[in-house]
C-alpha positions as CSV (number, residue, x, y, z in Angstrom):
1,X,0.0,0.0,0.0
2,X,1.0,3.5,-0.7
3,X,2.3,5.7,2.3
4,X,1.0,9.3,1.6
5,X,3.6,10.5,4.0
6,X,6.5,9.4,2.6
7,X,9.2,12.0,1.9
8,X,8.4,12.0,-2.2
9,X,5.0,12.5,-1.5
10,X,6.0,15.7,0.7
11,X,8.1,17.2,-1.6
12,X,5.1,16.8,-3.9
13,X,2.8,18.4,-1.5
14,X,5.5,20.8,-0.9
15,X,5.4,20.1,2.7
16,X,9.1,19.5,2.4
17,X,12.0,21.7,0.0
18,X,13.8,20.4,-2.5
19,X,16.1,22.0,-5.1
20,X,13.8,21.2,-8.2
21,X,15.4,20.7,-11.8
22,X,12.2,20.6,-13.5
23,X,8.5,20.2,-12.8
24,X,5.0,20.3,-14.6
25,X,1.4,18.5,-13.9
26,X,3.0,14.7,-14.2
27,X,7.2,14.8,-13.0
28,X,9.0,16.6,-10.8
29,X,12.6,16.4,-10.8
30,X,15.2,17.8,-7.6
31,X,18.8,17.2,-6.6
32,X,19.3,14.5,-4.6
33,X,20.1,15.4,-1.0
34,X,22.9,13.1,-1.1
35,X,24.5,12.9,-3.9
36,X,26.7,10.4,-5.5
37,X,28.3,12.6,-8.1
38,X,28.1,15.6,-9.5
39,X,25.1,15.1,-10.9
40,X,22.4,13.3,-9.4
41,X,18.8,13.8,-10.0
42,X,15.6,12.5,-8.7
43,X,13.1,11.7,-11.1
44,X,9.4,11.0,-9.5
45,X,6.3,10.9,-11.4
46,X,3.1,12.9,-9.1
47,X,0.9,9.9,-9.4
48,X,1.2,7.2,-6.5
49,X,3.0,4.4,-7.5
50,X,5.4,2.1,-4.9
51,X,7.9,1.2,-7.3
52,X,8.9,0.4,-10.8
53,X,6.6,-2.9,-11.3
54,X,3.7,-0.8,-9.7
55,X,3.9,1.7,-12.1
56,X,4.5,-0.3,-15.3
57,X,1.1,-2.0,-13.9
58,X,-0.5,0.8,-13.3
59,X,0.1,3.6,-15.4
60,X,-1.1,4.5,-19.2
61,X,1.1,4.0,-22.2
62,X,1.0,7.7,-22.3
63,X,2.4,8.4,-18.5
64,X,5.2,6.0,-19.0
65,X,6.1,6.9,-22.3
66,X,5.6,11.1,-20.7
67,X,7.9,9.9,-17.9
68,X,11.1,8.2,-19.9
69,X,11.1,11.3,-22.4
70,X,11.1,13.6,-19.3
71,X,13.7,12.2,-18.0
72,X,15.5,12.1,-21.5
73,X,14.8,16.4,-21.6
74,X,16.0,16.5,-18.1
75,X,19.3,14.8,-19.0
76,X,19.6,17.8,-21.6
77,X,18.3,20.2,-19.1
78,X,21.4,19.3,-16.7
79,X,23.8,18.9,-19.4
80,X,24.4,15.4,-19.7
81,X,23.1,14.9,-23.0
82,X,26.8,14.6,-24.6
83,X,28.1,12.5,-21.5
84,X,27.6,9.9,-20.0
85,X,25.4,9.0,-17.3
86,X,23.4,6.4,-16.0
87,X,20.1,5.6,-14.6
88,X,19.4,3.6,-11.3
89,X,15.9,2.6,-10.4
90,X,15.0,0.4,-7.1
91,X,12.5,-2.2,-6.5
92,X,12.6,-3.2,-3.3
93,X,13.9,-2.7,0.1
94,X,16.4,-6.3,-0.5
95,X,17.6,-3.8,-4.0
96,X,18.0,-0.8,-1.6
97,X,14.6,1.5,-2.3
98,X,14.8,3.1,0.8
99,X,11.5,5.5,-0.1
100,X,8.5,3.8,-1.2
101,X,7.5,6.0,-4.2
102,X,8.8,5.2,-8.1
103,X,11.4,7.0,-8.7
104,X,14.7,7.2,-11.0
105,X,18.0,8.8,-10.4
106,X,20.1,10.2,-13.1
107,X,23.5,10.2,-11.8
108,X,26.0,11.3,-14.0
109,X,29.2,14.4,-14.3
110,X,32.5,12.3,-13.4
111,X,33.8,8.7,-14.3
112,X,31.3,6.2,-12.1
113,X,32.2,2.9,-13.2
114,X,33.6,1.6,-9.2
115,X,29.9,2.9,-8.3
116,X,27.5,0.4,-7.0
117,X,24.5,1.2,-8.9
């Protein structure tokens, strides 16, 4: 079941701050408050979905195909789009999702290869 008070679903609600990248009516995107490089953005869609398999299960074609090119102009928007980068999502608390709420992290702006991801 969803928790409405997890910290996602704050920043949504803007009951907590976040540095925000990019938002509109579907995704909101923020530096992560504990960054792994350089660049690492959080990537949540609005809707409530748990995790990855919930929202492949729940969402319309349109949403997850809205979300991945989101994430794709965010990439731009942070100027990764010539670099490389990669993108980490968790299913799980075993996988290490530590907040129950779909989300990706873009993590890119130095050499990451000895980076568990």
């Amino acid at each position: 079941m969803y928790d409405k008070k997890n910290l996602f679903a704050q920043i949504i609600n803007k009951k907590l701050a976040a540095n925000i990248v990019y938002e509109d009516d579907n995704v909101l995107a923020f530096h992560d408050i504990q960054p792994v490089a350089p660049v690492h953005i959080i990537v949540i869609p609005r809707k409530e979905y748990i995790d990855y398999s919930d929202f492949i299960a729940k969402a319309t074609p349109e949403e997850v195909k809205n979300y991945f090119t989101k994430i794709t102009e965010i990439v731009k928007k942070v100027g990764l789009a010539n670099n490389d980068y990669r993108l980490v999502t968790n299913k799980g608390q075993s996988a290490g999702q530590s907040i129950f709420h779909f989300h990706f992290h873009i993590i890119g702006g130095r050499d990451i290869r000895g980076l568990a991801g």
